[in-house]
N, CA, C and O atoms as a DFTB+ gen file, in Angstrom:
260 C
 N C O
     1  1     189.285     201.110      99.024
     2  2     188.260     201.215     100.043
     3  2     188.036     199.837     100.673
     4  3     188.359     198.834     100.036
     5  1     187.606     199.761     101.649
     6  2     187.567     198.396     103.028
     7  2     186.027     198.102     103.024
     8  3     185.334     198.853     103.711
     9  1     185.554     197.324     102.488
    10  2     184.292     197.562     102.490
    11  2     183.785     196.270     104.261
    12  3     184.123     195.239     104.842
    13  1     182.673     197.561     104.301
    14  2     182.131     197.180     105.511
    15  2     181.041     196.076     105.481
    16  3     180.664     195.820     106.624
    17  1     180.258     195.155     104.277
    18  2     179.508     194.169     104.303
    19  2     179.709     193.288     103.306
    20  3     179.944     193.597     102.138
    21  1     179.591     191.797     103.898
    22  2     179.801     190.756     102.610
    23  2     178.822     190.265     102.356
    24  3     177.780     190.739     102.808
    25  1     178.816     188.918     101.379
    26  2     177.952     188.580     101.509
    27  2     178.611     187.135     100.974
    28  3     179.239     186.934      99.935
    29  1     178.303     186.336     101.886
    30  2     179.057     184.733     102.059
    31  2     178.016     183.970     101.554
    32  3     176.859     183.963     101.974
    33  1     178.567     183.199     100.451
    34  2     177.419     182.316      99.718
    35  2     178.649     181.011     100.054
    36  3     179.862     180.858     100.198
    37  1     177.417     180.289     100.052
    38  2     177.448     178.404     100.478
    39  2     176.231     177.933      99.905
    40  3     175.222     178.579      99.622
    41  1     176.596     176.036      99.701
    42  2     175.738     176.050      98.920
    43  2     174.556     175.443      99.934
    44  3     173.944     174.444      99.558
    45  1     174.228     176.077     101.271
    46  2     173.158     176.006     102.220
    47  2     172.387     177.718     102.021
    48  3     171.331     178.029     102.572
    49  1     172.990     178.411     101.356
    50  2     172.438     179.652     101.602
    51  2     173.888     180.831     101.280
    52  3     175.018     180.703     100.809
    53  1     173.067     181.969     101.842
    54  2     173.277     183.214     101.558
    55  2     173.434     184.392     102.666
    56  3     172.480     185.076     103.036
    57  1     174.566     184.519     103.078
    58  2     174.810     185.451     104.452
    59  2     175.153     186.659     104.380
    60  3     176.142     187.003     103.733
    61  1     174.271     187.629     105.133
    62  2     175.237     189.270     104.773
    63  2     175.604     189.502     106.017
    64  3     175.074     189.523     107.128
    65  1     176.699     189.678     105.529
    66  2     177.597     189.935     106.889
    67  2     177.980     191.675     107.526
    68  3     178.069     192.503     106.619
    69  1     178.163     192.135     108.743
    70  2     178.356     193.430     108.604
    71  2     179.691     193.475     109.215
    72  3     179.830     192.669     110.134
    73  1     181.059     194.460     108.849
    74  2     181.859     194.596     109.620
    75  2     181.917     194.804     111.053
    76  3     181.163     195.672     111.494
    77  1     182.534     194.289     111.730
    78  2     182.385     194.568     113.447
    79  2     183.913     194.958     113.516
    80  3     184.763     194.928     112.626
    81  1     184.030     195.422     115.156
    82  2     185.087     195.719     115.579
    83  2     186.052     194.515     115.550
    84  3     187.149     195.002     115.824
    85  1     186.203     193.126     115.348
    86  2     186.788     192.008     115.425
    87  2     186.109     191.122     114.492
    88  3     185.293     190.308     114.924
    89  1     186.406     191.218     113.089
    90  2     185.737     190.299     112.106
    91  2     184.593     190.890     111.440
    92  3     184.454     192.054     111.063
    93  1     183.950     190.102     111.370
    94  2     182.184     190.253     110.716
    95  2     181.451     189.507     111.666
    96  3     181.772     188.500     112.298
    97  1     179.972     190.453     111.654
    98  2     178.918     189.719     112.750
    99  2     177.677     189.635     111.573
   100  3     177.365     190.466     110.719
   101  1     177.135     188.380     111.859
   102  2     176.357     188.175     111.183
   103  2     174.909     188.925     111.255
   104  3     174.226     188.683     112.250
   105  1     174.357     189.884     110.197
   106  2     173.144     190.224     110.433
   107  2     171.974     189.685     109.799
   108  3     170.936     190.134     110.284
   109  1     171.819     188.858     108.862
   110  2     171.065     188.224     108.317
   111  2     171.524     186.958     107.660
   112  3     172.750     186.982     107.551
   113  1     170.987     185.857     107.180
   114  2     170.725     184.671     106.410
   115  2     169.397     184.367     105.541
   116  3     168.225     184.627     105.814
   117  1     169.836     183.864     104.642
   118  2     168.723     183.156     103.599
   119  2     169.196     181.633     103.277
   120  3     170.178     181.430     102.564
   121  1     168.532     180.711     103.774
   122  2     168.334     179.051     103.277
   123  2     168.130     179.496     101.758
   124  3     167.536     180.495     101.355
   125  1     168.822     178.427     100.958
   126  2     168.295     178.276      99.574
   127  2     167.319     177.593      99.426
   128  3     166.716     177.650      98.354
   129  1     166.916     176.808     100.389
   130  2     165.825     175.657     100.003
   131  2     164.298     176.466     100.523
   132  3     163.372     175.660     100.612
   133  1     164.052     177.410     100.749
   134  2     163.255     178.251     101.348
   135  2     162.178     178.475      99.926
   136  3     162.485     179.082      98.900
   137  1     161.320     178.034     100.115
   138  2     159.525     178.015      99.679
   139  2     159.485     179.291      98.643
   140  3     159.280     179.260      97.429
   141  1     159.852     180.900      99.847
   142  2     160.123     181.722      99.074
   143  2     160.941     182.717      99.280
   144  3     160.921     183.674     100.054
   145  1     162.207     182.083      97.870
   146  2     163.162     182.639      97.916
   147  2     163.560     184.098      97.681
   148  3     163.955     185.111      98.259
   149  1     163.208     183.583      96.449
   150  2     163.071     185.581      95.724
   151  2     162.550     186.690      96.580
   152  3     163.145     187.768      96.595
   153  1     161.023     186.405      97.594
   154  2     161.041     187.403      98.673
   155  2     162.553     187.667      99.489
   156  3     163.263     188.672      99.527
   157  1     162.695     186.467     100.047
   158  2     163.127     186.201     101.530
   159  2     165.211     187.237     100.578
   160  3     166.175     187.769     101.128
   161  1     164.930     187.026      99.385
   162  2     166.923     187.941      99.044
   163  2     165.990     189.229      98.532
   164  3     166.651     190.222      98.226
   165  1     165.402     189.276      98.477
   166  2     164.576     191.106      98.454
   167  2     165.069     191.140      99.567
   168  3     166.244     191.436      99.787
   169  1     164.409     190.904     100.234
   170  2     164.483     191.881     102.190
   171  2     165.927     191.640     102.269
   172  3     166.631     192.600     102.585
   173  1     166.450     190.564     102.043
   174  2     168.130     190.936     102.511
   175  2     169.091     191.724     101.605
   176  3     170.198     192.029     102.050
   177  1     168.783     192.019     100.542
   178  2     168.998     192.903      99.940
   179  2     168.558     194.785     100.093
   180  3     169.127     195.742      99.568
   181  1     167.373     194.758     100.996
   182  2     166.698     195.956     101.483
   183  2     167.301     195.963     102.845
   184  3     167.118     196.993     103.495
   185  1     168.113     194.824     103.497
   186  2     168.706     195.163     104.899
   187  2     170.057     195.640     104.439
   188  3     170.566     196.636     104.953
   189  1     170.528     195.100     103.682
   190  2     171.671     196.248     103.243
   191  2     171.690     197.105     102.321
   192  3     172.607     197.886     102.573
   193  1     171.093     197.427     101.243
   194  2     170.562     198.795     101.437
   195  2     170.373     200.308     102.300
   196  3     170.665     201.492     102.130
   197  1     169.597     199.329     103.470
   198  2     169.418     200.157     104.749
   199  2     170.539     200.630     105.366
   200  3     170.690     201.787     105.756
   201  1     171.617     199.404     105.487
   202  2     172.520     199.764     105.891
   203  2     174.175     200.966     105.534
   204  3     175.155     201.506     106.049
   205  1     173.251     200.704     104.009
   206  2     174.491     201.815     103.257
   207  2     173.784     202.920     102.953
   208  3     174.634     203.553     102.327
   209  1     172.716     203.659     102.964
   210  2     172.129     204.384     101.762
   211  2     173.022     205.162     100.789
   212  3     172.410     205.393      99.747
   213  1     174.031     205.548     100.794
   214  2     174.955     206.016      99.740
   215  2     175.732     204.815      99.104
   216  3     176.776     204.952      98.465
   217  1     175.245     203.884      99.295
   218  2     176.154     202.778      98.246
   219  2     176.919     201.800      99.491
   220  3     177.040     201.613     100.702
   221  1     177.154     201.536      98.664
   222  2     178.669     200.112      99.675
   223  2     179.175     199.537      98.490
   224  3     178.670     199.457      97.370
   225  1     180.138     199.194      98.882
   226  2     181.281     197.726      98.249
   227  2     181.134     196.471      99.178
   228  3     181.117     196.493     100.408
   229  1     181.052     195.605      98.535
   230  2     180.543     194.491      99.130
   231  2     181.526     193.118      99.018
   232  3     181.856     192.580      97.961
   233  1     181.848     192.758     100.160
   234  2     183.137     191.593      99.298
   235  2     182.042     190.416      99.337
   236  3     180.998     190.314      99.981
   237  1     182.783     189.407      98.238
   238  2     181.991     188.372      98.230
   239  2     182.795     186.995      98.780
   240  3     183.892     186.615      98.371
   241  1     182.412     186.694      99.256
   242  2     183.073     185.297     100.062
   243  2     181.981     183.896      99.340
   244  3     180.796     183.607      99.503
   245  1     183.232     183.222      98.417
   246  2     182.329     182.054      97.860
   247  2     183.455     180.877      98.438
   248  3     184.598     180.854      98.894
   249  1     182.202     179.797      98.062
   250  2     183.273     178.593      99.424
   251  2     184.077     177.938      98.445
   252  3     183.925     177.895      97.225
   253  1     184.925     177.455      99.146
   254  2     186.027     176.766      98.314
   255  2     185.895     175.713      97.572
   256  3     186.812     175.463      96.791
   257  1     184.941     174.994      97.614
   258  2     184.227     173.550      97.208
   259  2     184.225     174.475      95.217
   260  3     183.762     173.865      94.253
């Protein structure tokens, strides 16, 4: 299966990405240095959610460093 959302970690943050017709378009970000974190990866975790309700596969893109 091809999964349609990632989620690109760097060590500035946390990106979920959604498949597009040409790549991935970005639909959300989370700063790590953010006051409050644990909210702010709830909701991006509830935006994809939203976006699958029967589940997803999710690739993970970690940086090369």
């Amino acid at each position: 299966m091809v999964p349609n959302s990632a989620l690109s970690l760097s060590f500035e943050g946390i990106a979920l990405l959604r498949r597009a017709d040409i790549g991935w378009r970005l639909v959300d970000e989370v700063a790590l240095d953010r006051d409050d974190l644990e909210a702010a990866l709830r909701e991006l975790c509830e935006t994809a959610s939203a976006s699958a309700p029967d589940g997803a596969e999710v690739l993970l893109i970690l940086p090369d460093e």
